[in-house]
C-alpha positions as CSV (number, residue, x, y, z in Angstrom):
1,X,90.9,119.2,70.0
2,X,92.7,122.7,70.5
3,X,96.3,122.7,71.2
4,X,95.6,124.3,75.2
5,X,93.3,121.3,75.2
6,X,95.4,118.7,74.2
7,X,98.1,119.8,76.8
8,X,95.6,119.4,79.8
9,X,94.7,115.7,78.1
10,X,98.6,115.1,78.5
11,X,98.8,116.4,81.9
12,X,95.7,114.9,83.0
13,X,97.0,111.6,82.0
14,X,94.5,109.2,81.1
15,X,94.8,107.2,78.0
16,X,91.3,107.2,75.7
17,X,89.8,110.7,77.1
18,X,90.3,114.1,76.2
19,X,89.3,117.4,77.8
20,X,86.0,118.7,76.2
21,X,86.0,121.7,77.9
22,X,88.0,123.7,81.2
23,X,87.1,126.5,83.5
24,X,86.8,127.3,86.7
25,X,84.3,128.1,89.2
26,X,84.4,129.4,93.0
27,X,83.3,127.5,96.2
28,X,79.5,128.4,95.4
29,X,80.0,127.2,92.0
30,X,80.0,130.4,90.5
31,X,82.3,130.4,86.7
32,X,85.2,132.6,87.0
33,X,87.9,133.5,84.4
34,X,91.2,135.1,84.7
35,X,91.3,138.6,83.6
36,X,94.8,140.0,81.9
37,X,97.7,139.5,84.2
38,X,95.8,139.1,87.0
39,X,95.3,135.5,89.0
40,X,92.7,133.5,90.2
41,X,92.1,133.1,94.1
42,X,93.7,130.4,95.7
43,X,91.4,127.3,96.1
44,X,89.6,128.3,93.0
45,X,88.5,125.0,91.3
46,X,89.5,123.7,88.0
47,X,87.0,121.8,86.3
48,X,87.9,119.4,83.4
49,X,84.9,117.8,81.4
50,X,86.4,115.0,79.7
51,X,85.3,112.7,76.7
52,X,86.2,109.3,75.7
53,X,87.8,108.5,73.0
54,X,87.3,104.8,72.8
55,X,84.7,102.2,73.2
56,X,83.0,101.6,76.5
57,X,84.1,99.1,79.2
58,X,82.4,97.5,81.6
59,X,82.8,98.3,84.9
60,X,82.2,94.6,86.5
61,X,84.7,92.4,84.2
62,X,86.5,95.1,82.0
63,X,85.4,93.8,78.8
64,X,84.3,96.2,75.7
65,X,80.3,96.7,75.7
66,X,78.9,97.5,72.5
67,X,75.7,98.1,73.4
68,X,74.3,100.8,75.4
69,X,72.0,99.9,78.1
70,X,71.4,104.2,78.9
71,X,72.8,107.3,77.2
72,X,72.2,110.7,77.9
73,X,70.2,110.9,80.8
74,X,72.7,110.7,83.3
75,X,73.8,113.6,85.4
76,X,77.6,114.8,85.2
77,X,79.5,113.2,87.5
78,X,82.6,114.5,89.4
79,X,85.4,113.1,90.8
80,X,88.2,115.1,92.9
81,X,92.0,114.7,91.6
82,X,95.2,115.5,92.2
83,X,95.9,119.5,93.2
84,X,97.6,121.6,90.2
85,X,99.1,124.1,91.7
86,X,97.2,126.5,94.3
87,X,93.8,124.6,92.4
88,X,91.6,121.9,93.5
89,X,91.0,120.1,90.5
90,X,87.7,117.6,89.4
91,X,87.3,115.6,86.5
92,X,83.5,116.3,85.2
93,X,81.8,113.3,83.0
94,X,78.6,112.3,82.6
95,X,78.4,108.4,82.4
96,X,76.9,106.2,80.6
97,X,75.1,102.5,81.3
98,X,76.1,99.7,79.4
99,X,74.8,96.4,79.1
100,X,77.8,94.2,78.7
101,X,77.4,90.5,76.3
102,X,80.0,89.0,79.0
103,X,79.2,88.6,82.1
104,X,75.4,90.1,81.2
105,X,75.4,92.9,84.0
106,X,74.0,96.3,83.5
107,X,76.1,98.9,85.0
108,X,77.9,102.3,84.8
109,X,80.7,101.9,82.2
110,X,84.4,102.1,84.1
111,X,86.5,105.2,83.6
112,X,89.9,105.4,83.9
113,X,90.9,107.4,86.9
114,X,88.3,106.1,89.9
115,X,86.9,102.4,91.0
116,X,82.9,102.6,90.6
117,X,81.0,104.4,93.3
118,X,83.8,106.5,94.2
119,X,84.1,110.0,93.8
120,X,87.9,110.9,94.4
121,X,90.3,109.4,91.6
122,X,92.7,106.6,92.8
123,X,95.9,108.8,92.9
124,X,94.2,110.8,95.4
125,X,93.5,108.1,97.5
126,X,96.8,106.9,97.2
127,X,98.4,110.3,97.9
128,X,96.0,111.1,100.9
129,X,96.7,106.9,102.4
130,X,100.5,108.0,102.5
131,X,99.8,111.3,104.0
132,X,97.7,109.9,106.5
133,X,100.4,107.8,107.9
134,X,102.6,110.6,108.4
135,X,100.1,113.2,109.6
136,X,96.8,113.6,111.7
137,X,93.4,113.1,109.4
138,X,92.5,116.7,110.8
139,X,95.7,118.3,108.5
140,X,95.2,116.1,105.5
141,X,91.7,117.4,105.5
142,X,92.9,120.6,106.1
143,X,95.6,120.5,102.8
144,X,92.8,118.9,100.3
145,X,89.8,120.9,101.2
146,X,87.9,118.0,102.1
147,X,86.1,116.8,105.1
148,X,87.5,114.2,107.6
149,X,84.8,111.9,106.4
150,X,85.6,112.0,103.0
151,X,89.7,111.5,103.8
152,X,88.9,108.8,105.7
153,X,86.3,106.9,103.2
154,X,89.8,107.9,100.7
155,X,91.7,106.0,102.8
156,X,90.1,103.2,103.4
157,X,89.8,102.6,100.0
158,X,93.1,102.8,99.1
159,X,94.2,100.0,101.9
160,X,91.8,98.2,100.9
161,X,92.7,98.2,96.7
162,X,96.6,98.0,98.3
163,X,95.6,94.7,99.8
164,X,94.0,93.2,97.0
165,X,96.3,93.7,94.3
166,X,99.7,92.8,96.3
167,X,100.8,89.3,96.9
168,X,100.1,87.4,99.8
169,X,102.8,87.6,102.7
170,X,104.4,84.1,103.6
171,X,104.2,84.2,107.3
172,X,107.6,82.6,108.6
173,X,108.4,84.7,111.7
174,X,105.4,85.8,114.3
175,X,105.6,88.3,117.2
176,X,102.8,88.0,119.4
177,X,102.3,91.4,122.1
178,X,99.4,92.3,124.4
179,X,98.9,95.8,124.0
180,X,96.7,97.9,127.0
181,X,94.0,100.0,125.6
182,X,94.3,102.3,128.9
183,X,92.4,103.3,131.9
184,X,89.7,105.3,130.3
185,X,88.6,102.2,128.0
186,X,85.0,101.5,128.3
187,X,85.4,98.2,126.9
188,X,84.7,94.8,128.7
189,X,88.4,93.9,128.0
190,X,91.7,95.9,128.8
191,X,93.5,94.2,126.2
192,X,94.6,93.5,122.6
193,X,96.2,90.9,121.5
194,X,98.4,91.7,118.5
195,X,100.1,89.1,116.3
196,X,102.5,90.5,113.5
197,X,105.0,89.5,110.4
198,X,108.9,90.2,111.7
199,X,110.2,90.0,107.9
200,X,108.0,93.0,107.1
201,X,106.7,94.4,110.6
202,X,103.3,94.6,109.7
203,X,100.2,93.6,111.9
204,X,98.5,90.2,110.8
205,X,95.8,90.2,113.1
206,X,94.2,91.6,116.4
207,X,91.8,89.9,118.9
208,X,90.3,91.5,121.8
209,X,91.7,90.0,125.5
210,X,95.2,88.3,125.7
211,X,93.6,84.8,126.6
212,X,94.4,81.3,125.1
213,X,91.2,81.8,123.2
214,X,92.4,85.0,121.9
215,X,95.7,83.5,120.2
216,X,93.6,79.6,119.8
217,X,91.3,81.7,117.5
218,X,94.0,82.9,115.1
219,X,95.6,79.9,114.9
220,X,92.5,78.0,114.2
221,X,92.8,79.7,110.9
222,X,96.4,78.4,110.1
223,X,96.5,75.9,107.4
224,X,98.8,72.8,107.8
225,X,101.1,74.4,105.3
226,X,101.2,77.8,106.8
227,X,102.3,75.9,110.5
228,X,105.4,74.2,108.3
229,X,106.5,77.6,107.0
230,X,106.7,79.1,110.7
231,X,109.4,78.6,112.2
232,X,109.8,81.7,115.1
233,X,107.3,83.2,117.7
234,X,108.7,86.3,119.7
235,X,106.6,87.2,122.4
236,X,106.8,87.9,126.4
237,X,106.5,85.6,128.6
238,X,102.8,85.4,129.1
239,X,101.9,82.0,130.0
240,X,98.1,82.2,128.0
241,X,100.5,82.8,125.0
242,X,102.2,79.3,125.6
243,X,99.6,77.2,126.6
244,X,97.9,78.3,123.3
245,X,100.8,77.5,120.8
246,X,101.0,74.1,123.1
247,X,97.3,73.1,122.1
248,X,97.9,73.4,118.5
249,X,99.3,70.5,116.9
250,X,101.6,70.8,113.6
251,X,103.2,73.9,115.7
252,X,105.9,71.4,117.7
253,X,109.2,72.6,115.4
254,X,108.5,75.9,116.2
255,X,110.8,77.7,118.5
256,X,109.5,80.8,120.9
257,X,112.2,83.6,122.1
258,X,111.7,86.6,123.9
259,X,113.3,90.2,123.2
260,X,116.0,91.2,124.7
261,X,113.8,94.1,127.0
262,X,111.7,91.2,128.2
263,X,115.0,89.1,129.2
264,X,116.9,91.9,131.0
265,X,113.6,92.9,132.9
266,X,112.9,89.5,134.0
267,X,116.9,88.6,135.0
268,X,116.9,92.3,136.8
269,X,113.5,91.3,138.8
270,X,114.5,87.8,139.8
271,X,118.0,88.3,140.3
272,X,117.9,90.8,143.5
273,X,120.9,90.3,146.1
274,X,123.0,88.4,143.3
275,X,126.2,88.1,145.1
276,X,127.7,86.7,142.1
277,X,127.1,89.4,139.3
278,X,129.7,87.4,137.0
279,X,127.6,84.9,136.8
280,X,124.6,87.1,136.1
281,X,126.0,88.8,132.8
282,X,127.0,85.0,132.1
283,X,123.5,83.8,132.1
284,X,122.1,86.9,130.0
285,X,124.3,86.1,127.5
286,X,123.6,82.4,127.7
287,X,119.9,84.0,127.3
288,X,120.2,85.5,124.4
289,X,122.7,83.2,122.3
290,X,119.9,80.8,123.0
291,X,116.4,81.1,122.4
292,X,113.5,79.4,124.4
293,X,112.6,76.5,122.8
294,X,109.0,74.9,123.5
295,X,108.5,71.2,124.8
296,X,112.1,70.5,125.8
297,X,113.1,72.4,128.8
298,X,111.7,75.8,128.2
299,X,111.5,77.8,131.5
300,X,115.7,79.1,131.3
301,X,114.7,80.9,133.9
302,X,113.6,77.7,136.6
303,X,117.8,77.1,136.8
304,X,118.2,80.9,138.1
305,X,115.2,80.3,140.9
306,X,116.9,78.1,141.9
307,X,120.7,79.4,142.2
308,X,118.6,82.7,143.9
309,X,116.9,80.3,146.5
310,X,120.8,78.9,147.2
311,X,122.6,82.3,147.2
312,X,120.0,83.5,149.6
């Protein structure tokens, strides 16, 4: 391996392959070379074809295969990367099946840079995940050269490997929101029902309608131990939302607030020709020092009915 070659192999990254061979070739896959001082176009491809350097793995349990199942008669392979520069780059190897003495599948052997049956490495999916939540699929296509399938399939795999490999989230906190899918849903149902982690903020889970099955069906799959860890639900005041938190047993310790929009909207409606506007601000701070509590006098707000009905 030539010196230029084993700078690319340190750029490229991967431990146990080396770069056979480089050049690069234009959208119609045409070879083009650089002549004198002059530069390539922008966008022209850089192709690396890569060898390995150590034993094959298999692709299904990741132990070392000896033995060859197939060898030579598969066609090069490419797989997009990362861009260098102004470049689209691929990684170009031609794989080979092994039959692997572990778990006694015969597959494609693994390589170092992509999962098996994908053809963009896993640090461009990551790359193009991240800029996907910070920019529309239509620009991200746009800065990789690639079509809005392929950025999306990108994605999607990289979620997905991102879910596997991190640890499970321990659910202590719940928010629970409708969410209206707006007037030009063709859908049967004109809402979601969206339950989410307040430590981290992410979305859990998300069930079509805002009925008491709706909720009942995610917390059918609640374990006994997961109801013991949760201690909070923030929600609005829906009553479906109660009434399916009441039917659940192992959930009675578990104490339900509402934001403070929700509070202030609800004190603002039902408080209309107050008289008494100290008394008001007194009860929204009584509101909010003290969370709504299920089982033992949970409607705060049947008190100030009743004070309206008197100051009337």
């Amino acid at each position: 391996m030539g010196q230029r070659s084993a700078i690319l192999a340190r750029i490229l990254g991967f431990d146990g392959w080396r770069v056979e061979e480089h050049f690069f070739e234009t959208k119609d896959g045409e070879r083009v070379a650089p002549v004198g001082s002059f530069r390539l176009f922008r966008g022209t491809l850089l192709v690396l074809r890569v060898e390995p350097r150590w034993r094959q793995r298999c692709s299904q349990c990741g132990e070392v295969c000896p033995v060859l199942h197939e060898e030579g008669s598969a066609k090069p392979r490419r797989w997009r990367d990362l861009t260098w520069g102004d470049h689209h780059v691929v990684i170009e190897y031609a794989t080979r099946r092994v039959k692997c003495q572990s778990c006694d599948a015969h597959c494609v052997e693994m390589v170092a840079w992509a999962d098996p049956r994908q053809r963009t490495t896993r640090r461009l999916q990551q790359r193009i995940a991240l800029d996907c939540s910070a920019a529309p699929l239509s620009h991200v296509a746009e800065r990789y050269g690639m079509s809005w399938s392929a950025v999306r399939r990108a994605e999607a795999q990289a979620i997905a490997r991102w879910e596997r490999t991190r640890p499970p989230p321990v659910l202590t906190q719940v928010g629970v929101d409708e969410k209206y899918l707006g007037r030009r849903n063709k859908l049967d149902e004109k809402f979601v029902t969206i339950v989410s982690d307040l430590s981290t903020g992410e979305p859990m889970w998300i069930g079509m309608g805002r009925r008491i099955e709706t909720l009942a069906a995610w917390l059918d799959t609640l374990s006994d131990d997961d109801k013991q860890r949760i201690d909070l639900f923030a929600m609005d005041m829906h009553a479906p939302f109660y009434e399916a938190i009441d039917r659940v047993p192992g959930l009675e310790h578990v104490a339900i607030v509402h934001d403070a929009f929700h509070n202030w909207e609800t004190l603002v409606r039902r408080a209309r020709g107050y008289r008494d506007h100290q008394y008001l601000l007194r009860k929204l701070r009584f509101m909010v020092a003290n969370p709504l509590r299920t089982r033992a006098g949970r409607d705060v707000f049947a008190d100030l009915d009743q004070v309206t009905q008197l100051a009337a």
